[in-house]
Structure formats: C-alpha cells, structure tokens
C-alpha positions in Angstrom: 0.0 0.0 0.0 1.0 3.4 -0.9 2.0 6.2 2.2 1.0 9.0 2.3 3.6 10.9 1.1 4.0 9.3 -2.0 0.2 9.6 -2.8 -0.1 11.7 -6.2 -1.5 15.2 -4.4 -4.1 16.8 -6.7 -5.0 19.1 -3.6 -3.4 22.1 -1.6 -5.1 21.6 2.2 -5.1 17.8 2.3 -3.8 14.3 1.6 -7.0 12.4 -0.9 -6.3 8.9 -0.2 -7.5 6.8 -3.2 -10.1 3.9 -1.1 -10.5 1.5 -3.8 -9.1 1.5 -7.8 -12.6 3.0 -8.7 -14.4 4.5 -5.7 -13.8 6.4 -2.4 -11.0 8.3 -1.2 -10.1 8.7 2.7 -9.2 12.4 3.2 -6.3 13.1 5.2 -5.4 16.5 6.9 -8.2 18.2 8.0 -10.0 18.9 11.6 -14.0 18.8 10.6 -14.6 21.0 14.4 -12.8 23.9 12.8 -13.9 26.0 10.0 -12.3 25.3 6.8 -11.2 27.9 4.0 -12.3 28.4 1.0 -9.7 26.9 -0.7 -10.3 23.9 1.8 -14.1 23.6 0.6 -13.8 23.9 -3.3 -10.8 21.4 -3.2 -13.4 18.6 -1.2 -16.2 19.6 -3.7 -14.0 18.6 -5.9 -12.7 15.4 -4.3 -16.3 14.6 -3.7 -17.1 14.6 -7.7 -13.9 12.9 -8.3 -13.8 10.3 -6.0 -18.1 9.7 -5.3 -17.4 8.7 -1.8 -15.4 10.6 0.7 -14.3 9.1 4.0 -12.5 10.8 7.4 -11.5 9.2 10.3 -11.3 10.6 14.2 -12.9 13.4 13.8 -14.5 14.7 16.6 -17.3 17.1 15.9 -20.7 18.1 17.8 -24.1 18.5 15.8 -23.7 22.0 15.1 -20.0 21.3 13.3 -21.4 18.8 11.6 -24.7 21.2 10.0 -21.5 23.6 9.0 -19.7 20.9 7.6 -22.2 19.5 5.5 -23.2 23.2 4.0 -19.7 23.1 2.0 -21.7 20.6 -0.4 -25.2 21.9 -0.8 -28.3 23.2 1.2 -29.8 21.1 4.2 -33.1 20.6 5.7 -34.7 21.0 2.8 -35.3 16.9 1.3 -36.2 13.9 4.2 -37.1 10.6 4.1 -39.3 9.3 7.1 -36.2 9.0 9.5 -36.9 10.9 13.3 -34.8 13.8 13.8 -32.4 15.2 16.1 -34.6 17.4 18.6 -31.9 20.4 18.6 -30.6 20.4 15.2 -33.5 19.1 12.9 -31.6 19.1 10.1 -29.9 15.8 11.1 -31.7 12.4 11.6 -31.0 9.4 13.1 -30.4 6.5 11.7 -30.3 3.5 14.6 -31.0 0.1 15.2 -31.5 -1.3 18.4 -31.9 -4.8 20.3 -35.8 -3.7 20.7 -36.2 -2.0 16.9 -33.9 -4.0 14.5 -33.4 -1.9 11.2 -30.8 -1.5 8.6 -31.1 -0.1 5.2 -29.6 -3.8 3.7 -30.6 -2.7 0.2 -29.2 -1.3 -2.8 -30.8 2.6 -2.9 -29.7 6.0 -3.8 -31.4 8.3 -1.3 -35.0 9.9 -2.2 -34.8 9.7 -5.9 -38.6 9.3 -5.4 -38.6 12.9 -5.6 -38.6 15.2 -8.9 -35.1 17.1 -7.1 -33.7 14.4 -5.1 -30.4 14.9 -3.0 -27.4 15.9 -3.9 -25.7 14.0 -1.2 -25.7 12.8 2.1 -23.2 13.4 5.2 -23.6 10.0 7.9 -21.2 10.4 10.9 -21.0 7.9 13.5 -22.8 8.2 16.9 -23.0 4.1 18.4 -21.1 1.7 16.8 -21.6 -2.4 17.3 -18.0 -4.2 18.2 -18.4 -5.8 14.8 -20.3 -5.5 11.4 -22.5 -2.5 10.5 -20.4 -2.2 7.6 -21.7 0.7 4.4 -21.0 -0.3 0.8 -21.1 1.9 -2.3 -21.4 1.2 -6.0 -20.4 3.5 -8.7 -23.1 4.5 -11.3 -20.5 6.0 -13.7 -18.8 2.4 -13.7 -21.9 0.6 -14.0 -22.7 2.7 -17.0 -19.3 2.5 -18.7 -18.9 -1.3 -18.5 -22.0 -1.5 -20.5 -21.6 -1.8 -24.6 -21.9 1.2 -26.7 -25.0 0.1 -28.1 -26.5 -0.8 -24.9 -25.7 2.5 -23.4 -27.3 3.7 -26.4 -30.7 1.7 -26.1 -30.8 2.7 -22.1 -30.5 6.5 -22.9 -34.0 6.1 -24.6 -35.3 4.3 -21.7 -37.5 6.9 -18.8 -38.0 4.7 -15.5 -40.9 5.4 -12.7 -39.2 6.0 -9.1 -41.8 5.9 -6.0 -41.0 4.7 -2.2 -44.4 2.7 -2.1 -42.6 -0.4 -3.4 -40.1 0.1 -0.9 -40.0 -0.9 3.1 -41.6 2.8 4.0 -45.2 1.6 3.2 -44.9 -1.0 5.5 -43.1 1.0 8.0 -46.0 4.1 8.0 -48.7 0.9 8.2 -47.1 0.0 11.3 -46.8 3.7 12.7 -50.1 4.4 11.8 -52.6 1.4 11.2 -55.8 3.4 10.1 -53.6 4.3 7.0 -53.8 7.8 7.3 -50.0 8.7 7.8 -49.9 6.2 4.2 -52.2 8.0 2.3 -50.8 10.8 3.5 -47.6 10.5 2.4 -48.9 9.0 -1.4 -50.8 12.8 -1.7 -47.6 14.1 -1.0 -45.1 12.0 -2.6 -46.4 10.3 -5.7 -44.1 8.7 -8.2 -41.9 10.3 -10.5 -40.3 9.7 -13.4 -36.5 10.3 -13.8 -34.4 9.1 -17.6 -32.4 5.9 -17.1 -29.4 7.4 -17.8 -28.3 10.8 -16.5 -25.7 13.5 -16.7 -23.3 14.1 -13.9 -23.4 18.1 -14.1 -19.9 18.5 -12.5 -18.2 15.6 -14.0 -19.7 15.4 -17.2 -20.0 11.2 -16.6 -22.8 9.4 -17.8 -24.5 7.6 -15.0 -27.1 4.7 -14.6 -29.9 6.2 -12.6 -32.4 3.1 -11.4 -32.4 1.6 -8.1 -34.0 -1.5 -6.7 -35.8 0.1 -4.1 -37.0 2.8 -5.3 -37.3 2.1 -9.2 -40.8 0.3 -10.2 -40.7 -0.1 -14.0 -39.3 1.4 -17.3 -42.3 2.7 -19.6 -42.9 1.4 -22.7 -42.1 -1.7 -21.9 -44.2 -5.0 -20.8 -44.1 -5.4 -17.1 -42.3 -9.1 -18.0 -39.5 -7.0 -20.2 -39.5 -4.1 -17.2 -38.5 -6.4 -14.4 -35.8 -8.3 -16.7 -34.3 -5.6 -18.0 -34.1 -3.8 -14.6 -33.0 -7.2 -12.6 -30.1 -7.1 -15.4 -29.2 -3.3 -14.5 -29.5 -3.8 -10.6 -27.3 -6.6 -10.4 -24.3 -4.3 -11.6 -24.1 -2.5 -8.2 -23.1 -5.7 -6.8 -20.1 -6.6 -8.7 -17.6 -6.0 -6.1 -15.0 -3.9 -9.1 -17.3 -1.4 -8.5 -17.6 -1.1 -4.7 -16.0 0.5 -1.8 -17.1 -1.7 1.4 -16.4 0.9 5.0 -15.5 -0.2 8.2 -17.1 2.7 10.5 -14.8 3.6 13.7 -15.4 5.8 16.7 -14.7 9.6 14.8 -15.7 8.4 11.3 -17.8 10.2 8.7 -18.4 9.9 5.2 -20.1 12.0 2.7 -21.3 10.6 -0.7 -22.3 11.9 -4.2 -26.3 10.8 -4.0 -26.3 11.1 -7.6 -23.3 9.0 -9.2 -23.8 6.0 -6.2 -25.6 3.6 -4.5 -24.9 2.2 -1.3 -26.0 -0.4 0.9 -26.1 -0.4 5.2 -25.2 -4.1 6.2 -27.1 -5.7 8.2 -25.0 -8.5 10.0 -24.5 -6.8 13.9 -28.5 -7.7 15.6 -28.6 -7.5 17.9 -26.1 -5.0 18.6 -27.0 -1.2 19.0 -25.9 1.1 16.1 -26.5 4.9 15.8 -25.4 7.3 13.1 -26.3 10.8 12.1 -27.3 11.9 8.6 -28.0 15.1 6.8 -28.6 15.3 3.0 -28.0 18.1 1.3 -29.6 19.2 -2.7 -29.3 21.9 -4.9 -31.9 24.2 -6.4 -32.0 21.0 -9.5 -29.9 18.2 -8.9 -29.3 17.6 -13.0 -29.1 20.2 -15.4 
C-alpha cells in the first residue's frame, strides 16, 4: 500500500487517499470542528465529484459542526425521508437500530430519488457503533454505465423509468406507525411517483450515469411489465459486482459524505442485535441535474 507521502497530491489543504481503484477516497489533513477555508471547501467539492465517496476518520465534531460541515456541499433541511430527527438540530436524523427495533437499510438505494429534485448528497457520521459488522458499501453509477456496450448505453438512454417509495419498506413501516392508514395515504398525496431518464448526466463531471435503483425504481415505460422487471434485474445486479464497490468499516470519529447522484450504497445488516446509531443530513441543490 502506498503512504501517504507518495500519494499523487491533486489538492493544496489535504492528503486524498484513493479507497478503492474506482471508488472512495479517505481524506487526510483536516480537523471537521474547525472551520475550513475556502480553498479547503472547493478542493473537497471537488474530491467529492472525483472520488463519489469521501471518507475521514477521528474526527470529533458536535451536531452544530457537523450542519456547518455539511453546508460546504449543498443546502440542508430541505429533502427527508421518514427517519426521526435530532430534537436540537432538525436538520440531522438518526439512523439506529436497536436490540428492541432492529433496522438497517440492507438494500441497494440512492437516497430519495422518489422525488422530482432528489439529493445531492448525504453526510452520515457515526454516533453508536456495534463491536463488529454495521459495515456501508457503495457502488459506482459511472462504472456501471461504462462497463455496459456502446450500443447498450445507447438503447438505455431512450429508456424513462418510474421512481416511488411505495414499493419500498416505508409503506410497511407508515402501516405499522399508523394502522388506520392515514400517515400512508398521506404521504402518497404528498409524494407520488416520478419519473427520472435511465441514464443521467453528472453536471460536474460530465460522466454518464445509470440512474435506477432497486428500491425505489418500479418499471421502465414502454415496456411489458415481464421486459420491465428483466431488464431492470439485469441493471440492478451491476451495483453488486464488487469492481465497482468500496465496502467501509465505520470507527469511533468516522464520517463519510457521498455523491447521491453518481452512487448507490448499501447499510449491512450482520451486527443484531447490537446497538448502532449514526447521524445523517442530506444536502440538494436548487435541481440536482441540469
């Protein structure tokens, strides 16, 4: 393994740590309690696009630093899911599993793209961690997409697919917070599905990107619901080739902040019973593609 110091250094205020061959980059240098320069914050925008996933480790930072770190990379408090939230800084929520409430997100998902402007990105620092497992995996898009043939690409950019969280675990989850449906129908007034193009433009790298999900991605139109799911299956299965993945062991001070847009991930769920807490803020832009 390379050290530090002989690392290729495309950056002026820290040390960009290359993760994987094709994703993620640990970031090396830097003190997330303090405010950072400007120089500091356009050089981690751009390590962000670059790498898709940005790690740190030991950093020891209180909700507050954590709202102002996240703020480099886009607006908060503007898109959430159905996660409760911190009581003094509302912008973050909590993402836990417990001996009493078992959850993990153990799925392949980008964040929310069952909205017409979904997030950006999403910062996830960790509160409670179990003594083992609890791992986060990420898949890049822009991989997926460029291991495909030309004239597949081609076909897929003609393709429009139908995003909506009913097919996902929230319907079950808002049955079982409220069950006289209400807080379900609800949240279909307010959320129905949307459509998004199978393929997308990364507007700061330029990369072309496969934009479906299996849990948030229904069907492609046009097509029969037997060439729909076959077609899809065949596209989701690319997030798990492991070429394409950085797998994260969290540690007491780590955080990570991801490109919603150009990755999947995936929250393992091997550590039940154990207790695991971490705390997440997305941020978005006024459109997340041009």
């Amino acid at each position: 393994m390379s050290k530090l110091n002989d690392l290729p250094s495309a950056f002026t205020r820290f040390v960009a740590e290359p993760y994987t061959p094709t994703i993620g980059a640990v970031i090396h240098g830097l003190d997330l309690s303090k405010p950072l320069d400007d120089i500091a914050q356009k050089e981690l925008k751009s390590a962000l696009a670059k790498y898709q996933v940005i790690f740190f480790r030991d950093q020891t930072i209180a909700p507050e630093q954590q709202v102002a770190f996240t703020k480099i990379f886009g607006h908060v408090n503007e898109v959430k899911a159905f996660f409760p939230r911190l009581e003094s800084h509302p912008e973050i929520e909590i993402v836990e599993s417990t001996a009493e409430r078992p959850n993990a997100a153990n799925n392949w998902h980008a964040d929310i793209t069952w909205r017409e402007n979904p997030p950006i990105g999403t910062s996830l620092y960790a509160q409670v961690l179990p003594a083992t497992g609890g791992d986060t995996i990420w898949a890049s898009l822009t991989q997926a997409y460029e291991s495909l043939t030309p004239e597949f690409q081609a076909y897929l950019e003609t393709l429009t697919a139908v995003h909506t969280w009913e097919i996902s675990r929230w319907t079950e989850y808002l049955l079982g917070k409220d069950k006289s449906g209400a807080a379900l129908e609800q949240a279909r007034a307010k959320y129905p599905p949307v459509e998004h193009p199978v393929v997308r433009v990364h507007p700061v790298t330029g990369k072309k990107i496969l934009y479906v999900n299996p849990t948030f991605t229904s069907h492609i139109k046009g097509l029969t619901r037997s060439q729909s799911d076959a077609l899809l299956t065949q596209l989701f299965a690319l997030v798990t080739v492991p070429e394409f993945q950085a797998r994260w062991r969290w540690t007491e001070g780590s955080l990570a902040v991801w490109d919603n847009r150009s990755t999947q991930h995936y929250a393992v769920g091997d550590y039940f019973p154990q207790h695991r807490q971490l705390h997440r803020i997305t941020f978005t832009a006024d459109k997340a593609f041009d």
